[in-house]
C-alpha positions as CSV (number, residue, x, y, z in Angstrom):
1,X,0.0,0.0,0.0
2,X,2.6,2.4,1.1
3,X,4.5,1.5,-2.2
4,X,1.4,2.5,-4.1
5,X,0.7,5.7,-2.3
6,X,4.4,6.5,-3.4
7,X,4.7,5.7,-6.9
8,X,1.6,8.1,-7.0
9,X,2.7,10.9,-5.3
10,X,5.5,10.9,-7.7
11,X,3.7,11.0,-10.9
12,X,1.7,13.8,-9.2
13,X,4.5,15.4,-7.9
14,X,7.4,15.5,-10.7
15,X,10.2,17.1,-8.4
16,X,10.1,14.4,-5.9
17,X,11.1,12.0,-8.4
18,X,13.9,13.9,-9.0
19,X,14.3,14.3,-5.5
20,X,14.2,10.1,-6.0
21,X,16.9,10.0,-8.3
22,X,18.6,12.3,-7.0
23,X,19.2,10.2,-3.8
24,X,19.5,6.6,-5.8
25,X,22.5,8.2,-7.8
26,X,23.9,9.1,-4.4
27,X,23.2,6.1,-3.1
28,X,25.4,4.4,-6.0
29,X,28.0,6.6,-5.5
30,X,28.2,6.1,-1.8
31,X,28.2,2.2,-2.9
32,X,30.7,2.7,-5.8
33,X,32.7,4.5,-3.5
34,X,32.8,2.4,-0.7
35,X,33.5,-0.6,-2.7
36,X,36.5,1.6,-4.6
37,X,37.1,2.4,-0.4
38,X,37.4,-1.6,0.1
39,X,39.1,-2.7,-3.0
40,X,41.6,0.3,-2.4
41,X,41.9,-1.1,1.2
42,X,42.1,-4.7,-0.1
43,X,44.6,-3.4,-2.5
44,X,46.6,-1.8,0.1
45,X,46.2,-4.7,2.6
46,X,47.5,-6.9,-0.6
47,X,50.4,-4.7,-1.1
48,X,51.2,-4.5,2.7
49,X,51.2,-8.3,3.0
50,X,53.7,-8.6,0.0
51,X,55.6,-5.7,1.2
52,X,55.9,-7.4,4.5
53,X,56.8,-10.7,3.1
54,X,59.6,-8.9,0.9
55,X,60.9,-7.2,4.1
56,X,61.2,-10.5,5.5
57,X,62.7,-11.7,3.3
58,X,65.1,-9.1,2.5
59,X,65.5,-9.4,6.5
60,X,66.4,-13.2,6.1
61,X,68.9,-12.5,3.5
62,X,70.5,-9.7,5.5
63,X,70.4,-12.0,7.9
64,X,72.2,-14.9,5.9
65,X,74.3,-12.1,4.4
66,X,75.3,-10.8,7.6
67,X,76.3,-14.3,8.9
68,X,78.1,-14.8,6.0
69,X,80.1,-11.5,6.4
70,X,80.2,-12.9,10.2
71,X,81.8,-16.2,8.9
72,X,84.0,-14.7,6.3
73,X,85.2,-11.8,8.8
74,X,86.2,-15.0,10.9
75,X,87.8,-16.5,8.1
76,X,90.0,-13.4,7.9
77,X,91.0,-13.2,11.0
78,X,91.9,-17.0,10.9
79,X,93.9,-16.2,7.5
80,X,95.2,-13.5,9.0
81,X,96.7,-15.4,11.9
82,X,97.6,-17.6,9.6
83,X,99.9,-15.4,7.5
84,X,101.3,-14.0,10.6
85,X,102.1,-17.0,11.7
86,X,103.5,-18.2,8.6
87,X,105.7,-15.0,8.5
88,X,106.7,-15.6,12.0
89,X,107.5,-18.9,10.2
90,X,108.8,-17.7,7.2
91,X,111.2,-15.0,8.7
92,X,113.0,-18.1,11.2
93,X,113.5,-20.0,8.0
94,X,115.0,-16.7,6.3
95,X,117.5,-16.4,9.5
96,X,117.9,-20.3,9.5
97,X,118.9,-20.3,5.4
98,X,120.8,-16.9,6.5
99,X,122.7,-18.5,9.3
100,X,123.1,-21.6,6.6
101,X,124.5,-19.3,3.7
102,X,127.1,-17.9,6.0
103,X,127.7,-21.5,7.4
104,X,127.8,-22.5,3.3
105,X,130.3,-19.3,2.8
106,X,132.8,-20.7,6.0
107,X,132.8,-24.2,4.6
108,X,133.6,-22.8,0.9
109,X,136.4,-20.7,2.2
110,X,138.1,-23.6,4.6
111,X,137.3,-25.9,0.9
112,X,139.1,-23.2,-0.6
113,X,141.7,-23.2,2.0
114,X,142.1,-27.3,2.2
115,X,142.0,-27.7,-1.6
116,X,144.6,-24.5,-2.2
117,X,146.7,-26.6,0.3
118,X,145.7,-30.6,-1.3
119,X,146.4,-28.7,-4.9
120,X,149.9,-29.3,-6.1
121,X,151.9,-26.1,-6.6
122,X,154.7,-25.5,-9.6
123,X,157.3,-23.0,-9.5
124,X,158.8,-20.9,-13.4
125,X,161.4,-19.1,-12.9
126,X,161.8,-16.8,-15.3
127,X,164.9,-14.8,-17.1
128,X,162.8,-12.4,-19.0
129,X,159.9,-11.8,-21.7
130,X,160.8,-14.9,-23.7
131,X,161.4,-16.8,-20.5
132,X,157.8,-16.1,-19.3
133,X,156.1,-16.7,-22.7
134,X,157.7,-20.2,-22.4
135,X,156.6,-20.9,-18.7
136,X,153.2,-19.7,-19.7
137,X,152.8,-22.2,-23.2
138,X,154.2,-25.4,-21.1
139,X,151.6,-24.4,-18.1
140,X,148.6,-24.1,-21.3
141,X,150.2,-27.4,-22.8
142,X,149.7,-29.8,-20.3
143,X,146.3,-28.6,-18.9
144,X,147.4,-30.3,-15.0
145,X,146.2,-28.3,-12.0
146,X,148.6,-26.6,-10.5
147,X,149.2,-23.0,-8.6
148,X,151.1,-21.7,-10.9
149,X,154.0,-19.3,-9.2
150,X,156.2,-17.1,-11.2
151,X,159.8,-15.9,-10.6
152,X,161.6,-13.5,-12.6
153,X,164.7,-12.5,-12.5
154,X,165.6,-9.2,-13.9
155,X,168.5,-7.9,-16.2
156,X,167.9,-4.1,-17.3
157,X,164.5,-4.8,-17.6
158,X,160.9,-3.2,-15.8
159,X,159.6,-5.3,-12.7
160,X,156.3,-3.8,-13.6
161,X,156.5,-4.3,-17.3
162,X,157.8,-8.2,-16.4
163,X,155.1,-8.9,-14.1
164,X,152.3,-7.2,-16.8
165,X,153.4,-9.0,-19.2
166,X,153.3,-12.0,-17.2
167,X,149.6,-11.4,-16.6
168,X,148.7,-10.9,-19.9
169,X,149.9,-14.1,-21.1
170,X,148.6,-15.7,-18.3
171,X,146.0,-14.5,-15.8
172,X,145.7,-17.7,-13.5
173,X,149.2,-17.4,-12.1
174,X,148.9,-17.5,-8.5
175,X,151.4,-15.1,-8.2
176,X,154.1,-13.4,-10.0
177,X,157.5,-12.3,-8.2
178,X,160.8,-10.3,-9.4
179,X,164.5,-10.4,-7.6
180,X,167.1,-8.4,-9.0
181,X,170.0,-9.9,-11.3
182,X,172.3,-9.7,-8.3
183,X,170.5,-10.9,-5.8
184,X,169.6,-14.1,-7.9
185,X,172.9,-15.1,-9.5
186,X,175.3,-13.1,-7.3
187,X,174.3,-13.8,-3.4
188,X,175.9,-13.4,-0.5
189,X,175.2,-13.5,2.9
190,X,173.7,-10.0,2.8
191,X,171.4,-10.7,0.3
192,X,167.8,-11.1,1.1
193,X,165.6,-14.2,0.9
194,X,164.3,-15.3,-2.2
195,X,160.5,-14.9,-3.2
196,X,158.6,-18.4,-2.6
197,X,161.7,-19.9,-0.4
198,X,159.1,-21.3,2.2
199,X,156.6,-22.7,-0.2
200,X,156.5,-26.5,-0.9
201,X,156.8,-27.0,-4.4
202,X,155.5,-30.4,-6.6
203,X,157.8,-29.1,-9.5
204,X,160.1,-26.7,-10.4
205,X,161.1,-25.0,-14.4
206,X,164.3,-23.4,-14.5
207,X,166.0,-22.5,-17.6
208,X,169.5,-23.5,-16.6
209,X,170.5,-27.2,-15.5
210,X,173.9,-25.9,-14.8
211,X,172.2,-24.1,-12.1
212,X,170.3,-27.2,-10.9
213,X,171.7,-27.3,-7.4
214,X,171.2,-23.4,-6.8
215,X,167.8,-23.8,-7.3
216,X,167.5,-27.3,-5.4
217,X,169.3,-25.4,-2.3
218,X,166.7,-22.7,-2.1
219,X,163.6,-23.9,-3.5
220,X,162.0,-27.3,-1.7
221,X,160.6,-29.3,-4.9
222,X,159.9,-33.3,-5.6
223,X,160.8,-32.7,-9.5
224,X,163.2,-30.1,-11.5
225,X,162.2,-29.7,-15.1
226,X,164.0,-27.4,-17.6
227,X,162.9,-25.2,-20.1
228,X,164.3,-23.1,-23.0
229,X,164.4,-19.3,-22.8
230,X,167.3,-18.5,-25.4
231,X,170.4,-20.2,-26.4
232,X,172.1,-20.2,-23.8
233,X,170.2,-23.1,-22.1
234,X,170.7,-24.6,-25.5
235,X,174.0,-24.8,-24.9
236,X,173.5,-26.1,-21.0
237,X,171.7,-28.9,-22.3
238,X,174.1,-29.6,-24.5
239,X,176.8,-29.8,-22.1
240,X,175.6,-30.6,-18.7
241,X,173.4,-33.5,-17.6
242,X,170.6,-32.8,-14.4
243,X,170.9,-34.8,-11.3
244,X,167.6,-36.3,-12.2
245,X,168.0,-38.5,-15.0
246,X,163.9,-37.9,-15.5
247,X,164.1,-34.6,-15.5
248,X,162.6,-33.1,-18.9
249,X,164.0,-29.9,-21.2
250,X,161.1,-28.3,-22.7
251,X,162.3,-26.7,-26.0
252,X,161.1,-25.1,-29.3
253,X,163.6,-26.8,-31.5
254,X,164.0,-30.2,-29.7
255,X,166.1,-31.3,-32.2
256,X,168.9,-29.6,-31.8
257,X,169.0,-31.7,-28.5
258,X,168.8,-34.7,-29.7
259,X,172.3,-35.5,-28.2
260,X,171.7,-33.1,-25.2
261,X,172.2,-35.0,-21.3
262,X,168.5,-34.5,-20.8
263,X,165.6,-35.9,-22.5
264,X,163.7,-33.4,-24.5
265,X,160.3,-32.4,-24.5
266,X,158.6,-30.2,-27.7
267,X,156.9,-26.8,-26.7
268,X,153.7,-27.1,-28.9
269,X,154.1,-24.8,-31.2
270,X,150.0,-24.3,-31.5
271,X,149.9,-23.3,-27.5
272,X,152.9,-21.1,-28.1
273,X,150.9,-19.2,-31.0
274,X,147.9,-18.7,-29.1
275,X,150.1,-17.5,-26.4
276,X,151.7,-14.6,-28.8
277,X,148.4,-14.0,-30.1
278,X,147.1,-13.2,-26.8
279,X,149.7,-10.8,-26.1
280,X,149.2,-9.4,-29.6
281,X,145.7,-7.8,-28.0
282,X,147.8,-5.4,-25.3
283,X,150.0,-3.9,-27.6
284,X,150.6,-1.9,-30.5
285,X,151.5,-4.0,-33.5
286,X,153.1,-2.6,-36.9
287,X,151.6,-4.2,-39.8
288,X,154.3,-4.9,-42.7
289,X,153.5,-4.8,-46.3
290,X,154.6,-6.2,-49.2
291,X,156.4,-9.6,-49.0
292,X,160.3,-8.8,-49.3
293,X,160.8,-7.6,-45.8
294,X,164.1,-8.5,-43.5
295,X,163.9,-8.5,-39.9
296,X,167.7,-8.1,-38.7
297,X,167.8,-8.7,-35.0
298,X,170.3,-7.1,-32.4
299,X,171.9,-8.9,-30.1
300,X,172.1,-8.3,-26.3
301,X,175.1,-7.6,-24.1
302,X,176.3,-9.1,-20.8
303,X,175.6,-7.5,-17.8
304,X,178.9,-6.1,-16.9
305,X,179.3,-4.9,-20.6
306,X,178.8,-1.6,-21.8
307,X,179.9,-1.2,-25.7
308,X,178.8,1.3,-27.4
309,X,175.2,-0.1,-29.0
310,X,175.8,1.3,-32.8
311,X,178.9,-1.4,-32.7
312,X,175.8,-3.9,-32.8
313,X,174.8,-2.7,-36.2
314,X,178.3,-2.6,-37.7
315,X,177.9,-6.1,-39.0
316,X,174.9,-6.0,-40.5
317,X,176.2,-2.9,-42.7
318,X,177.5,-4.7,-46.5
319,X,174.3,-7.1,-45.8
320,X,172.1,-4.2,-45.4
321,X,173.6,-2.4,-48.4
322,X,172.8,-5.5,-50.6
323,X,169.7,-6.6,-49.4
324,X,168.9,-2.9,-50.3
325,X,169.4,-3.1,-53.7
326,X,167.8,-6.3,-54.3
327,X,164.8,-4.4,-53.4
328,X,164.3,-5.8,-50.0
329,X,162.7,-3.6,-47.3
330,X,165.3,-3.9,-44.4
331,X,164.0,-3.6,-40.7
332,X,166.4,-3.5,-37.8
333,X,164.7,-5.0,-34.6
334,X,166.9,-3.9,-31.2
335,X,167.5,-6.4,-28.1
336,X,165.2,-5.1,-25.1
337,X,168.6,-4.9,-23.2
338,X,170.1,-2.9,-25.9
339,X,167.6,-0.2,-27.2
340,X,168.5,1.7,-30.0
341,X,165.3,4.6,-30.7
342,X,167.3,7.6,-29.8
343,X,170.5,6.4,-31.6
344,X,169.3,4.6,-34.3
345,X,169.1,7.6,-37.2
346,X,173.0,7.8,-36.3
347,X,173.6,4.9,-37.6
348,X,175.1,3.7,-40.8
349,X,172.2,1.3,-41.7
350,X,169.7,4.4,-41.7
351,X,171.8,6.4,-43.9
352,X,171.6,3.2,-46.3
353,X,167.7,3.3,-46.0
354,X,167.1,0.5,-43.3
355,X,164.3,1.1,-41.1
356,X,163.4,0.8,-37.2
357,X,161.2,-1.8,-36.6
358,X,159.3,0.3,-33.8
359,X,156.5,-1.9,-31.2
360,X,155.7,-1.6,-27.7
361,X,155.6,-5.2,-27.4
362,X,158.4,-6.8,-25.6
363,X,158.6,-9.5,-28.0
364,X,159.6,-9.4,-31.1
365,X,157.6,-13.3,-31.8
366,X,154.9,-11.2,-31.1
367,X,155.5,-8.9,-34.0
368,X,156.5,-12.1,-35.9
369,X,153.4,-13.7,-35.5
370,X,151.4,-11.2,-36.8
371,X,153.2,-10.4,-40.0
372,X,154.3,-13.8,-41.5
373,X,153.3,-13.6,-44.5
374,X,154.8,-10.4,-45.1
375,X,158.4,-11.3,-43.9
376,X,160.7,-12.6,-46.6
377,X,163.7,-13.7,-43.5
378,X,165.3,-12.9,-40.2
379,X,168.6,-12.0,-40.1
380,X,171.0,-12.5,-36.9
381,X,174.9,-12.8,-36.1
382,X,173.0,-14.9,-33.1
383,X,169.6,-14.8,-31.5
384,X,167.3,-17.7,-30.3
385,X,164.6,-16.5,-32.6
386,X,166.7,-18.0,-36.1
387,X,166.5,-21.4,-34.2
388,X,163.0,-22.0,-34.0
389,X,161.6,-19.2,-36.7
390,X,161.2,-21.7,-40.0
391,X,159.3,-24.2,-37.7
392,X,157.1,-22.2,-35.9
393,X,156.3,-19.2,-38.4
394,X,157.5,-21.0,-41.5
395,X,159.8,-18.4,-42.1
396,X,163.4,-18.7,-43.4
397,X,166.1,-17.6,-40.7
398,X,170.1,-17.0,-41.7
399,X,172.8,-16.4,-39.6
400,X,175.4,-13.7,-40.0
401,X,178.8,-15.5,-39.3
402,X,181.3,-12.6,-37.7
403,X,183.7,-12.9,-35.3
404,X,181.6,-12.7,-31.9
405,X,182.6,-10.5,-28.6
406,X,183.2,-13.5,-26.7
407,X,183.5,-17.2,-26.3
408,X,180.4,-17.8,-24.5
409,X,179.0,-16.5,-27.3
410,X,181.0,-18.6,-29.7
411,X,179.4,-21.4,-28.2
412,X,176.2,-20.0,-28.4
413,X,176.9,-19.3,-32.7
414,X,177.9,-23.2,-32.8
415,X,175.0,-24.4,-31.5
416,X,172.6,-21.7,-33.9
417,X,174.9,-22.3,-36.9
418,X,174.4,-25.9,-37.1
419,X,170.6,-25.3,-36.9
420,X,170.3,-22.6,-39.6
421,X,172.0,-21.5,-42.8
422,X,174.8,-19.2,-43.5
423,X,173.3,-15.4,-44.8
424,X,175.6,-16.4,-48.1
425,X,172.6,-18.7,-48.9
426,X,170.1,-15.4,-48.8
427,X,172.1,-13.6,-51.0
428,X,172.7,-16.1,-53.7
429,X,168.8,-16.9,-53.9
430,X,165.5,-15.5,-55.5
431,X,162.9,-14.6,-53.0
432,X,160.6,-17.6,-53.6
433,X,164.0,-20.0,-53.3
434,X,164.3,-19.3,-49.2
435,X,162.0,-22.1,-48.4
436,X,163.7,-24.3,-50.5
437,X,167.2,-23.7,-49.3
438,X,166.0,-23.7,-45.6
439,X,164.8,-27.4,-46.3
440,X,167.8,-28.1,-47.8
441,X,170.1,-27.2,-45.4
442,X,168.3,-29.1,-42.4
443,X,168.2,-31.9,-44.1
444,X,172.1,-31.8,-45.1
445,X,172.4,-31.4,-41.3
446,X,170.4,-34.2,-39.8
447,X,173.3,-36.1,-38.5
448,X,174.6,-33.2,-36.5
449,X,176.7,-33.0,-33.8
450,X,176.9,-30.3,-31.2
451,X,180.7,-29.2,-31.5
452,X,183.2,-28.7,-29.0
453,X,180.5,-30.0,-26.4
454,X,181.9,-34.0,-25.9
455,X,181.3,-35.2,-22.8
456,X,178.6,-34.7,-20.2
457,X,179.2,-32.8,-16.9
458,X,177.0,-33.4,-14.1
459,X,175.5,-30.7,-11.8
């Protein structure tokens, strides 16, 4: 009824229905907005759950994160005591392997020590340059460990340029030594201990047997072996025969001792060359041209002579002269003991056109060995160089017979004149002949006896 009444009051009365519609449409939108007001709330309540579930679980993994930094932070510090500990370690072995090194060093120096002392020592004594250059092939010859000691005794010569020369042949020598020409061959009671007197030797090199028991009385050795340094130990082993019939004489030419009191023994001539080639380096060398050079070679003078040293070229003046004009170049090498630089333009053989050969090499094999295919001959009234320069440089040597200054030194032209060929065969041959004629004559001379020298004398 009351539904009736009101549906006609409203077609009576338009406004109210509009009043009607009014409130339905309000009504909706109260009930749209409260259902937007609970889905928003929903929403929210949705978005609050999830948030709060991805808190926790952000909070669980900063959880598991921060246990993990908890564990690793332990881990550090465990690897960090660790390390420490293993420096701690590290720094006792470095003091133990310190302490061990300087244990290591001792025991190498008291090795060094004990072997120095095990290992055999050998003891050259030395004349000069050539001497030395001898001492040093024999000691690259044999290739035995030894400490190699030097002595030199000096005659007009440089301790300091002896002893660098030594060195430069040589630089193992376990030490090298010089004693005065006087205080070596002419002692007295005054005169002052020899170097290496003390030391216990395995062997000993002289270059003199006649001096074999000098050297026995003042040098301790279980062997005394001889060597050549010129021809006047030539000559020695030629007339004198060693206590010790073992004993050897090292020598360039041993054939020239092939009747000598001692047994010979050959210097190789390849160790010899490496040995001049060596020096070579330290010096300066002149380089010859051509191939019809002469080398004439000075001689030396005793000690207690004095002669004026332009006599030494007097004999070598008419050979000069011819050699000359053959259209030779002539060189004129001086004797270390006899220097001739400042006098030299004096002399007659300049004035003929002869020139100074000029090196600061001590040696003239050294010269030699540089230049021997330039060098036509060596020329000499006597020097040990003729006797051993066609075998060892293959080049021709001839010896300038002239009446010599003394008798000593007559012996010494004996022995070199049977070994090498008179300067008359030079003259009276072409250039490419002196091979030949050197052959030649050695081979007339292979039964050859050193003269005047019969008999043997013992030291």
């Amino acid at each position: 009824m009351r539904a009736t009444i009101r549906a006609l009051a409203t077609r009576l009365l338009p406004w109210r229905r509009v009043a009607d519609d009014m409130q339905r449409i309000e009504e909706r939108i109260i009930q749209h907005l409260d259902h937007n007001d609970q889905a928003l709330a929903d929403g929210l309540t949705q978005q609050r759950a999830h948030f709060d579930a991805q808190t926790a679980r952000v909070d669980e993994s900063l959880g598991k994160l921060d246990q993990r930094l908890t564990h690793q932070d332990q881990a550090l510090d465990e690897l960090q005591q660790r390390t420490a500990s293993q420096n701690d370690s590290i720094g006792q072995l470095e003091q133990r392997l310190s302490s061990q090194n300087d244990s290591l060093g001792k025991l190498e120096q008291h090795v060094s020590v004990v072997l120095g002392t095990l290992r055999p020592k050998r003891l050259f004594i030395s004349t000069g340059y050539f001497a030395t250059t001898m001492a040093a092939t024999i000691s690259g010859q044999q290739h035995r460990q030894f400490d190699d000691y030097l002595l030199i005794t000096l005659d007009r010569q440089s301790a300091a340029a002896n002893r660098q020369w030594a060195y430069q042949l040589k630089d193992e020598w376990a030490s090298v030594q010089t004693v005065s020409h006087e205080d070596y061959y002419e002692r007295t009671e005054a005169s002052p201990e020899l170097p290496f007197a003390g030391i216990e030797f395995e062997e000993i090199y002289s270059p003199f047997i006649e001096m074999a028991g000098f050297v026995e009385q003042h040098f301790a050795a279980g062997r005394h072996q001889f060597y050549e340094e010129g021809l006047t130990s030539y000559l020695q082993a030629l007339r004198f025969a060693p206590p010790d019939e073992n004993s050897r004489f090292f020598a360039l030419a041993p054939t020239a001792l092939r009747q000598a009191n001692v047994v010979s023994a050959p210097i190789d001539y390849t160790v010899f060359a490496q040995v001049l080639r060596r020096s070579a380096q330290c010096y300066r060398i002149p380089r010859l041209s051509g191939e019809r050079n002469v080398i004439i070679v000075t001689s030396g003078a005793p000690p207690n002579e004095s002669a004026d040293p332009l006599t030494v070229l007097d004999p070598y003046n008419e050979l000069a002269a011819t050699l000359l004009s053959k259209g030779y170049t002539v060189w004129v090498k001086d004797h270390p003991r006899v220097p001739l630089k400042d006098i030299f333009a004096t002399s007659i053989l300049a004035q003929l056109g002869a020139q100074l050969l000029e090196t600061d090499a001590p040696l003239l094999e050294t010269v030699i060995s540089c230049n021997r295919a330039s060098i036509a001959a060596i020329v000499s009234v006597y020097s040990s160089i003729l006797v051993h320069s066609f075998w060892l440089f293959g080049i021709p040597a001839f010896s300038l017979r002239t009446e010599p200054i003394g008798i000593t030194q007559q012996w010494w032209k004996d022995v070199q004149d049977a070994i090498v060929p008179d300067i008359a065969e030079l003259m009276n041959s072409a250039p490419n002949d002196l091979e030949r004629v050197t052959r030649e004559f050695h081979n007339r001379n292979l039964t050859w006896t050193p003269p005047h020298l019969t008999g043997a004398e013992h030291c």
